[in-house]
N, C-alpha and C positions, 0 to 999 in steps of 0.2 A: 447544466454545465457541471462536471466534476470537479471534484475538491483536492485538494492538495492537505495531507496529516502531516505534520511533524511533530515527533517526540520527544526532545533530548533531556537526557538523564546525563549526573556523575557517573561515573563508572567507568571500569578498564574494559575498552575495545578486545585486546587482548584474550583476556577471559571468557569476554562474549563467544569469542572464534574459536577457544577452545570446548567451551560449551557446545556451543551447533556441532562442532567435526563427532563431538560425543555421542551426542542424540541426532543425529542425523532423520528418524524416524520420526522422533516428537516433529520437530523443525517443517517437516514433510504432512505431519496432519493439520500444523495449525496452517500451514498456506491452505490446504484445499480447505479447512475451515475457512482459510477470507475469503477463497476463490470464492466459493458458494454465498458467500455474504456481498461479490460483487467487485471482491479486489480486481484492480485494475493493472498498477503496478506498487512495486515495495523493493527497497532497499535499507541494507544496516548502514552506519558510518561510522568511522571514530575520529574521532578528533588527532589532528598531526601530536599535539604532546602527550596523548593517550590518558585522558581527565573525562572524558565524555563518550557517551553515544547517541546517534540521532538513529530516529528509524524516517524516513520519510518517504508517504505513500500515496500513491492517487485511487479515490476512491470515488464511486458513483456522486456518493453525497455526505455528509455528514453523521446521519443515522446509521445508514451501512455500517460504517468503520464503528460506531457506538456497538451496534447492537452485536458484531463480530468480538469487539473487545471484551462486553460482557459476558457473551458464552464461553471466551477461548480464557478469562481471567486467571484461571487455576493453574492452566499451562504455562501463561506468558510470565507469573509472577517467578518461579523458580531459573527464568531464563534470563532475569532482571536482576537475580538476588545473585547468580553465577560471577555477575559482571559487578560486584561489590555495589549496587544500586538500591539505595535505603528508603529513598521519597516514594511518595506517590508520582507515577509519570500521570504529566498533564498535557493532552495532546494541545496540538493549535493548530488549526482549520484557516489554511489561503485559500482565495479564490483568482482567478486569472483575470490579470487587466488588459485591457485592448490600448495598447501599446504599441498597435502594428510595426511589432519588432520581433514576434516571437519565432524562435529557428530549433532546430532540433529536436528529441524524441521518439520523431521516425516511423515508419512505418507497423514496425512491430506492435509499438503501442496504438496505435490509430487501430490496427488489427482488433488487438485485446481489449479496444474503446468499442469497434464497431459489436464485438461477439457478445459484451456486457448490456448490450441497451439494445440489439436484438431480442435477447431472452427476456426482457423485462415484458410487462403486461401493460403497461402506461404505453400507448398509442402512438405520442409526441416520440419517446427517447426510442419505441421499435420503428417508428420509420427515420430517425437521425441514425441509427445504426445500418439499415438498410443502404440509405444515401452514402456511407462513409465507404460499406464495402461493394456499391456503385463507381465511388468516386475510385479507389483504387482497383479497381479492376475487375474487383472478386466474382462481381454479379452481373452480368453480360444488359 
């Protein structure tokens, strides 16, 4: 089962956004660094009084998002310091409860769930990716 990353930092959202719009290219290599590392899905936040930023991502597993964090660290820290962000970000790792309540996400991501655990070599998550893009239609 995939993991849930959140990271919030102080920092001006603001700043952040004008960072990306700047280096639009950097921003473009560290994604297909996650990609490659297994990213699933990812999102920036800021907080409504504009004090914070959250990054919050779904990743295969825990390791992934580790071992993506340490190769991309050079990049991602000057993207952190943009946004007036002084700590060290400390991620935190959910996992999903069976709460049979869960709604939304969608198909897109189910897509980018099934294409990640496809490629994978583990046995188990290449035929749960197979089954996903069974169940949606993809694969007759």
């Amino acid at each position: 089962m995939s993991v849930i990353m959140t990271l919030q930092v102080t920092g001006d959202p603001k700043a952040l956004e004008q960072f990306t719009s700047e280096n639009t290219e950097k921003m473009q290599a560290v994604l297909e660094a996650a990609k490659r590392h297994g990213l699933i899905a990812h999102r920036f936040y800021g907080s409504d009084d504009g004090s914070s930023v959250m990054v919050l991502d779904e990743w295969p597993d825990r390791q992934s998002f580790e071992s993506f964090f340490q190769e991309q660290e050079s990049e991602i820290g000057p993207m952190f310091a943009s946004a007036g962000v002084t700590s060290q970000p400390e991620p935190k790792y959910w996992r999903e409860l069976a709460t049979h309540d869960a709604f939304g996400w969608g198909r897109r991501n189910l897509t980018a769930r099934a294409e990640i655990l496809a490629r994978t070599r583990d046995p188990r998550r290449l035929r749960l990716g197979c089954l996903i893009h069974i169940a949606l239609g993809d694969i007759p």
